[in-house]
VOPAGU-2260 file (C-alpha; in pm, 1 decimal, decimal comma):
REM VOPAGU-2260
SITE   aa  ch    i         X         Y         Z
SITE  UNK   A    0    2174,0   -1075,3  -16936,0
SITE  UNK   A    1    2424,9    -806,9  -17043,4
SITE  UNK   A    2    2749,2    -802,3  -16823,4
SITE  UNK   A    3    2771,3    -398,7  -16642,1
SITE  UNK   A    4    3137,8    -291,8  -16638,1
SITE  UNK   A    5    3188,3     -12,0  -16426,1
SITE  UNK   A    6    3562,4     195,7  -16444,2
SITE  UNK   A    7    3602,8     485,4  -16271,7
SITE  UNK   A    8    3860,7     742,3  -16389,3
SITE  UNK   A    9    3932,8     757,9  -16785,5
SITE  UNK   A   10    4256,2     614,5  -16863,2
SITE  UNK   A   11    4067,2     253,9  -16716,0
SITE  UNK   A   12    3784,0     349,6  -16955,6
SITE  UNK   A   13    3963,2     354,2  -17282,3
SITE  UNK   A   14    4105,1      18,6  -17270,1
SITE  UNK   A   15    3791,5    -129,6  -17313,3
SITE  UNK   A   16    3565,2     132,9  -17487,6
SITE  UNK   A   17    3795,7     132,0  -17800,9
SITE  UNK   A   18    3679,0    -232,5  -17841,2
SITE  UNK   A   19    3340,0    -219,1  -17749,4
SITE  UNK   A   20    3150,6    -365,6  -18114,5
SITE  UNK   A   21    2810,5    -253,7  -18222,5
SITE  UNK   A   22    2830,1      14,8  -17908,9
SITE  UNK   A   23    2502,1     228,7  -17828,6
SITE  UNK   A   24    2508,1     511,7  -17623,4
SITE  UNK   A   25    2192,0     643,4  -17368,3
SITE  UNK   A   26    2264,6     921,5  -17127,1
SITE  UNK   A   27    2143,4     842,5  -16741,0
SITE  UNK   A   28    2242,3    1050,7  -16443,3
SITE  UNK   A   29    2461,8    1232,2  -16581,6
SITE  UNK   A   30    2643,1     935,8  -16659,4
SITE  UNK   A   31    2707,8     779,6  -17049,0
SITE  UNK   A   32    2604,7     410,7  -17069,1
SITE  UNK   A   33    2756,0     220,3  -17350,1
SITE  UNK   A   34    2604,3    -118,3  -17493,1
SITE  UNK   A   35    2784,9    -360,1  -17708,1
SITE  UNK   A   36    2978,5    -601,1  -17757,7
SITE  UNK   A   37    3308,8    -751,1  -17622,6
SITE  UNK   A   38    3382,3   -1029,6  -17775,4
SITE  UNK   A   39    3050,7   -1313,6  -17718,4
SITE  UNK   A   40    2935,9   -1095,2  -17443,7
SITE  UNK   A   41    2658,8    -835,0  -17435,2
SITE  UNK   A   42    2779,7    -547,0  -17211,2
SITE  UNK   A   43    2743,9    -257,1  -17094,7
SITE  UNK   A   44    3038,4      -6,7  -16999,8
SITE  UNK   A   45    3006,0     318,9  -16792,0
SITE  UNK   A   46    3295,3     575,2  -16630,7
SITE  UNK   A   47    3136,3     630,3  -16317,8
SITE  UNK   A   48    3362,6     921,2  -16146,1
SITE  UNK   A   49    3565,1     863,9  -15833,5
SITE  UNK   A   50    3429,2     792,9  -15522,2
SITE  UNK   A   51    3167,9     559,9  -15348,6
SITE  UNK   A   52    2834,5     765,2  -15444,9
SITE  UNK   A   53    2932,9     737,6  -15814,4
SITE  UNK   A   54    2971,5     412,8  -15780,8
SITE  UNK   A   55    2701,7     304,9  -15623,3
SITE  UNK   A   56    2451,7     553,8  -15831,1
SITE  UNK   A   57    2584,6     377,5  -16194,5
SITE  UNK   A   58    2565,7      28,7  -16023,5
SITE  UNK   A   59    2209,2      84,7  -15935,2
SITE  UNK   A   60    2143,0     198,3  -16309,4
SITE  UNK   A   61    2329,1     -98,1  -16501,1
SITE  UNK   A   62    2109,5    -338,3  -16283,7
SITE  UNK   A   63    1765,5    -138,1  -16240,8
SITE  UNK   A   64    1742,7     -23,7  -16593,1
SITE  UNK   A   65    1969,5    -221,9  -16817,4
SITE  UNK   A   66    1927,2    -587,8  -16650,3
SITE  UNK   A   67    2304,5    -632,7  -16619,0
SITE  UNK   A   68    2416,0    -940,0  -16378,2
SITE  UNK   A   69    2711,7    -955,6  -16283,1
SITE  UNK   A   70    2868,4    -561,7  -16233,8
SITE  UNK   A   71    3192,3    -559,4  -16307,6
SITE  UNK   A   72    3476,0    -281,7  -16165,4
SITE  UNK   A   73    3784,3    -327,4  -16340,4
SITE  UNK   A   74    4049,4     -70,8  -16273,9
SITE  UNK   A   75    4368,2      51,5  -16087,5
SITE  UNK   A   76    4428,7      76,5  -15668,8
SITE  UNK   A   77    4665,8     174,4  -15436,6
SITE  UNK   A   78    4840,8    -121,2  -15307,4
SITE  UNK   A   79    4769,1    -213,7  -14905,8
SITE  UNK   A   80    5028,4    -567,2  -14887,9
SITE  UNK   A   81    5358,4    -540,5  -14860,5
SITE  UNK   A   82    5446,7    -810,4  -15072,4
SITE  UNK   A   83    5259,8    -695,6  -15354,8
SITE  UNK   A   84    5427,1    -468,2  -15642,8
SITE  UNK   A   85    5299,0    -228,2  -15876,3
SITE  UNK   A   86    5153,5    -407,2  -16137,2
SITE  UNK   A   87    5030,7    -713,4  -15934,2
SITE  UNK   A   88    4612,2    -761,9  -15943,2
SITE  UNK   A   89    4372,0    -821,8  -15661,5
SITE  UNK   A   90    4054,4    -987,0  -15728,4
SITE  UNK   A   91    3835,8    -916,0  -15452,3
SITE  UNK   A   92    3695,3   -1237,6  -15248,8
SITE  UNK   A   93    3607,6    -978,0  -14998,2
SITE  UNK   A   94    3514,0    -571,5  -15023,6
SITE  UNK   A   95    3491,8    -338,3  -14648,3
SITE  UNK   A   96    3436,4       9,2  -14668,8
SITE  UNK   A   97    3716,2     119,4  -14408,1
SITE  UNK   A   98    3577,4     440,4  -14340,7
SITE  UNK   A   99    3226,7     286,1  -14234,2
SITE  UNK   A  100    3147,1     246,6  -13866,3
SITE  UNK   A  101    3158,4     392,6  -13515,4
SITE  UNK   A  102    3352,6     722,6  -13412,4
SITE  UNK   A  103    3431,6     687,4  -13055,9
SITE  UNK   A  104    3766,7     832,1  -12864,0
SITE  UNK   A  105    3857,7    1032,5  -13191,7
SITE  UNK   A  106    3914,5     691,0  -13390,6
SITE  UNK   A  107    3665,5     486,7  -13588,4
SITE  UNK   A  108    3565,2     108,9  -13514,8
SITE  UNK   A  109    3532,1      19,6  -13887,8
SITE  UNK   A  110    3162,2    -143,0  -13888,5
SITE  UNK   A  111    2953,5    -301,8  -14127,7
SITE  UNK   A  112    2826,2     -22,8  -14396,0
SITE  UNK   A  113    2486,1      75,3  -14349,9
SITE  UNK   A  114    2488,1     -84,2  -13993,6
SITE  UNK   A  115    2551,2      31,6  -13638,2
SITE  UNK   A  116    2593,9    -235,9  -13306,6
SITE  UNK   A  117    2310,9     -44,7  -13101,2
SITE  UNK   A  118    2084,7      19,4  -13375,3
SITE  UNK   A  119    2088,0    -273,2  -13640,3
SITE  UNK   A  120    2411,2    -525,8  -13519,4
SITE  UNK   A  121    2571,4    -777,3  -13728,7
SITE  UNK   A  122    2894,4    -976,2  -13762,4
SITE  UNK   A  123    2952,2    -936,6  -14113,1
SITE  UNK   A  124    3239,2    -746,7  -14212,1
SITE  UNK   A  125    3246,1    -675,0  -14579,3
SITE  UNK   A  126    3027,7    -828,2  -14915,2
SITE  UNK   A  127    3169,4   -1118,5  -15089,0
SITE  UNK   A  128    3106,3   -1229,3  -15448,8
SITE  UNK   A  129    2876,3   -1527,6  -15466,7
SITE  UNK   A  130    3085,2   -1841,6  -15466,3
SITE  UNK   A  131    2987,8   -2013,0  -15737,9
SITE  UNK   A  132    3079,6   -1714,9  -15983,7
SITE  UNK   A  133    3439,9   -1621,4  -15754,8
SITE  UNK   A  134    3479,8   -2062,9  -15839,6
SITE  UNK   A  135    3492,9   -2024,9  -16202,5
SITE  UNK   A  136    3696,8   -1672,1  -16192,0
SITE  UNK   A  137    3967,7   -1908,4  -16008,9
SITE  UNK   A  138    3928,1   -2129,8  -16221,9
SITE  UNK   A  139    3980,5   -1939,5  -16574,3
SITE  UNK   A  140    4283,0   -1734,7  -16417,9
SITE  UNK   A  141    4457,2   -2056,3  -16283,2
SITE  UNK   A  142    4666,9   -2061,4  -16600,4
SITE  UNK   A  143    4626,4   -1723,8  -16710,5
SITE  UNK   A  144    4951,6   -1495,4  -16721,0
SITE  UNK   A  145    5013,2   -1116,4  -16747,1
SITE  UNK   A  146    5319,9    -974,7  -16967,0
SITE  UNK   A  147    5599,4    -897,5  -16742,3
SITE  UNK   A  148    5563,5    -527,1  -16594,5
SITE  UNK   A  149    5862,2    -336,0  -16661,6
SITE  UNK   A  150    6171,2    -241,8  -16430,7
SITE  UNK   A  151    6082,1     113,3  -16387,6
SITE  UNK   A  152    5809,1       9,9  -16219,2
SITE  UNK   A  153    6040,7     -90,8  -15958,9
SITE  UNK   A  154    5949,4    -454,9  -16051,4
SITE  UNK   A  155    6143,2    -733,8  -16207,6
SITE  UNK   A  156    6037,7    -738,8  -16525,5
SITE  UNK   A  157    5820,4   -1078,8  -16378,2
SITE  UNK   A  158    5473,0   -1128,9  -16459,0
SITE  UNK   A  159    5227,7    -946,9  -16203,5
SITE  UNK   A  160    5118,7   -1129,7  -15958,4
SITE  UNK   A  161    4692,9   -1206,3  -15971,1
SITE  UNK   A  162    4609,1   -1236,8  -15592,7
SITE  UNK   A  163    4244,9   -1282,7  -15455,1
SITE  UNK   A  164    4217,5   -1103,1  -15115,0
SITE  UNK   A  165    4048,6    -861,8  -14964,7
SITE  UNK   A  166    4034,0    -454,5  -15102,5
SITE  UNK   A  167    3901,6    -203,4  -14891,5
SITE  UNK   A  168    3692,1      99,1  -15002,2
SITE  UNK   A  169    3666,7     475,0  -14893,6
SITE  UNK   A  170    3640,0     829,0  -14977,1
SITE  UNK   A  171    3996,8     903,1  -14940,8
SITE  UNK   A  172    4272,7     885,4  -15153,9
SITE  UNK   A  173    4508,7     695,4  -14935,5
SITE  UNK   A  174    4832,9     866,4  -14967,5
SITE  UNK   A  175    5030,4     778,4  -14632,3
SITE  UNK   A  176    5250,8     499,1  -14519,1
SITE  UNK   A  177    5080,8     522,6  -14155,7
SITE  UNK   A  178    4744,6     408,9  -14325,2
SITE  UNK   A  179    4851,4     248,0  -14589,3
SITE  UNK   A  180    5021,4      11,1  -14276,5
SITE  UNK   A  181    4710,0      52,2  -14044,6
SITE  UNK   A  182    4486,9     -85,5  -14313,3
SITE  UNK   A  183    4639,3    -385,1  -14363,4
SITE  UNK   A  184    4718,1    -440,7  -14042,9
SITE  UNK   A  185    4395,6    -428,9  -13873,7
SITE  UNK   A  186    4178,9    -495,7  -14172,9
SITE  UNK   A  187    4371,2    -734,3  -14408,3
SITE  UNK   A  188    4321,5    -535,7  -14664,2
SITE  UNK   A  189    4598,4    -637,9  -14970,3
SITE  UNK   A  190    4450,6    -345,4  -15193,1
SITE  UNK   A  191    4247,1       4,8  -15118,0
SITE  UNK   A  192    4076,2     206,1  -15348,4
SITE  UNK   A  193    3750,2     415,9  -15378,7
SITE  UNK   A  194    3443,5     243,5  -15554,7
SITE  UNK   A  195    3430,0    -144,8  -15506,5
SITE  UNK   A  196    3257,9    -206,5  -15195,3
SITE  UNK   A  197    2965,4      11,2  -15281,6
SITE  UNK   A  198    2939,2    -152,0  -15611,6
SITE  UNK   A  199    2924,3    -454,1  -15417,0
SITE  UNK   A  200    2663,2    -330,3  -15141,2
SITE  UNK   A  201    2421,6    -208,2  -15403,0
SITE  UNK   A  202    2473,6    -522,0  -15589,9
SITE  UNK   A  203    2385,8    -783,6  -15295,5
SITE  UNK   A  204    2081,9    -539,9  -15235,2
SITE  UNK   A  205    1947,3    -632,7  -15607,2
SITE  UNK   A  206    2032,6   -1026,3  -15568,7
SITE  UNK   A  207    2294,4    -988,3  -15825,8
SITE  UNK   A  208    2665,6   -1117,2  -15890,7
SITE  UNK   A  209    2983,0    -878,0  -15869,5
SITE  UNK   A  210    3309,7    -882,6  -15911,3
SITE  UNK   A  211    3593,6    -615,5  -15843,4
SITE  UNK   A  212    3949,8    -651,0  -16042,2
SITE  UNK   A  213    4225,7    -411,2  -15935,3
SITE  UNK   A  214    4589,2    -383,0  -16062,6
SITE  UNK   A  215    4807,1    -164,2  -15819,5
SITE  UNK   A  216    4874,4     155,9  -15948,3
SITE  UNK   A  217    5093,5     315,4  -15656,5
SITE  UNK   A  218    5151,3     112,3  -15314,7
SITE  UNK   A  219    4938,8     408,3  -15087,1
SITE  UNK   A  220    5191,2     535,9  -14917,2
SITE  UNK   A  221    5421,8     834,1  -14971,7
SITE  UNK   A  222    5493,5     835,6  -15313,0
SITE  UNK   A  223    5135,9     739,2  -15433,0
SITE  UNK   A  224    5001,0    1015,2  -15607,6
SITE  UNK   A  225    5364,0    1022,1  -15837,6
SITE  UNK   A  226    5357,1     634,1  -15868,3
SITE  UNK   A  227    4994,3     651,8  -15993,0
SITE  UNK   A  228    5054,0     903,8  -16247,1
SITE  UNK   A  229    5346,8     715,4  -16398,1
SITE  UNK   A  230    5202,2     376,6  -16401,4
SITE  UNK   A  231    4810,1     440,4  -16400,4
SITE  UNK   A  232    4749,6     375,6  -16768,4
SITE  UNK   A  233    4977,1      68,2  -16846,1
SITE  UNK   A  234    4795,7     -75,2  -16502,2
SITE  UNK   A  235    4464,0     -50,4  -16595,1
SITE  UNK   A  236    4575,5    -187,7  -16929,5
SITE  UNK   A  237    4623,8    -531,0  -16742,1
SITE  UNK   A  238    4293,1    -518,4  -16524,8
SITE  UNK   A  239    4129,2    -506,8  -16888,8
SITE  UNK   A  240    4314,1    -753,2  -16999,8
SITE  UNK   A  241    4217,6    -997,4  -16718,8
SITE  UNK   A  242    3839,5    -874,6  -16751,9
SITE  UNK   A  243    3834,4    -997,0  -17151,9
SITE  UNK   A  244    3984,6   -1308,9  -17009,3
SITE  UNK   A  245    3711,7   -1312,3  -16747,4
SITE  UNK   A  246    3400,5   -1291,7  -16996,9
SITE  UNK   A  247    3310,5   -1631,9  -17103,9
SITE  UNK   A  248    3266,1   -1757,3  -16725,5
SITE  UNK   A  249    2997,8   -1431,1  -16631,8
């Protein structure tokens, strides 16, 4: 089966389209589905557009009509952890939509997406990739090592960091040190962004394997939209990087 990589802005696109071999093209949606080659692997690579309805729409395509197993997001986030840098990567072992639930009292009880506790009640929180795929992702990055991100990232000119935790998803571009704090406070959430829980809802709904690889573009708080202008395309440079690395073990 072909592997479905999903970015969602253009700058995460380009990394990997200009190496896409043999490359196809079929128009779906409104969308522009690429098949080909990277490296061994069969894929096939679609820009999606921002947000959680784009991404769920193109995930429903690359496995309904093209077969693909697993969907892959690879792209850029706004950091959530306060030990993380810009530059470091989270691999999801867990994706929450944070601006799913209940609105009572003017504040929302983040809830399981698609669920409500007086209607349909569970005690999941979140998707999570199916174990024996997130076993040999851990595996192949055990030894696996980014170039250093440079200093005027505000790092140390250190290798990033590759971190599995959990990423939260929503229809806001997070760009506030009260949420950015709130988030990963209440919801452990190391790494927010827009797309990669719905990838991952419309995946488990199809009984197939995802995965969701961010590198932290801007830390979500007051400076985000400047930092993620500045640092957005070298970023999602590395969360391609990691995906090629990735390919032999989907």
């Amino acid at each position: 089966m072909p592997v479905g990589i999903v970015c969602a802005i253009p700058q995460e696109f380009r990394h990997l389209e200009a190496e896409l071999a043999t490359a196809t093209s079929e128009v779906h949606g409104g969308r522009s589905f690429a098949r080909g080659r990277l490296g061994d692997r069969e894929v096939v690579l679609v820009e999606a557009g921002i947000g959680k309805v784009n991404a769920a729409a193109v995930t429903t395509l690359l496995v309904d009509r093209f077969g693909c197993d697993p969907v892959v997001l690879s792209g850029v986030a706004g950091g959530l952890d306060p030990t993380l840098h810009i530059g470091d990567v989270v691999v999801a072992e867990r994706a929450i939509q944070h601006d799913a639930g209940v609105m009572e009292h003017g504040r929302l009880a983040v809830y399981q997406a698609g669920h409500v506790p007086f209607f349909n009640p569970t005690d999941r929180l979140g998707f999570a990739p199916p174990p024996e795929l997130l076993a040999r992702v851990r595996d192949r990055l055990a030894d696996f090592t980014l170039p250093p991100f440079p200093r005027r990232a505000g790092g140390a000119e250190r290798p990033p960091r590759i971190v599995f935790g959990t990423v939260l998803t929503g229809d806001q571009y997070v760009h506030c040190e009260v949420t950015r704090e709130r988030l990963h406070r209440e919801l452990g959430g190391q790494a927010v962004e827009m797309e990669g829980a719905a990838l991952a809802q419309v995946c488990e709904a199809f009984g197939v394997g995802w995965l969701v690889i961010r590198a932290l573009s801007d830390l979500a708080g007051r400076d985000a939209r400047f930092d993620f202008a500045a640092f957005v395309d070298e970023v999602a440079r590395d969360a391609a990087a990691i995906l090629h690395h990735l390919l032999p073990v989907f």
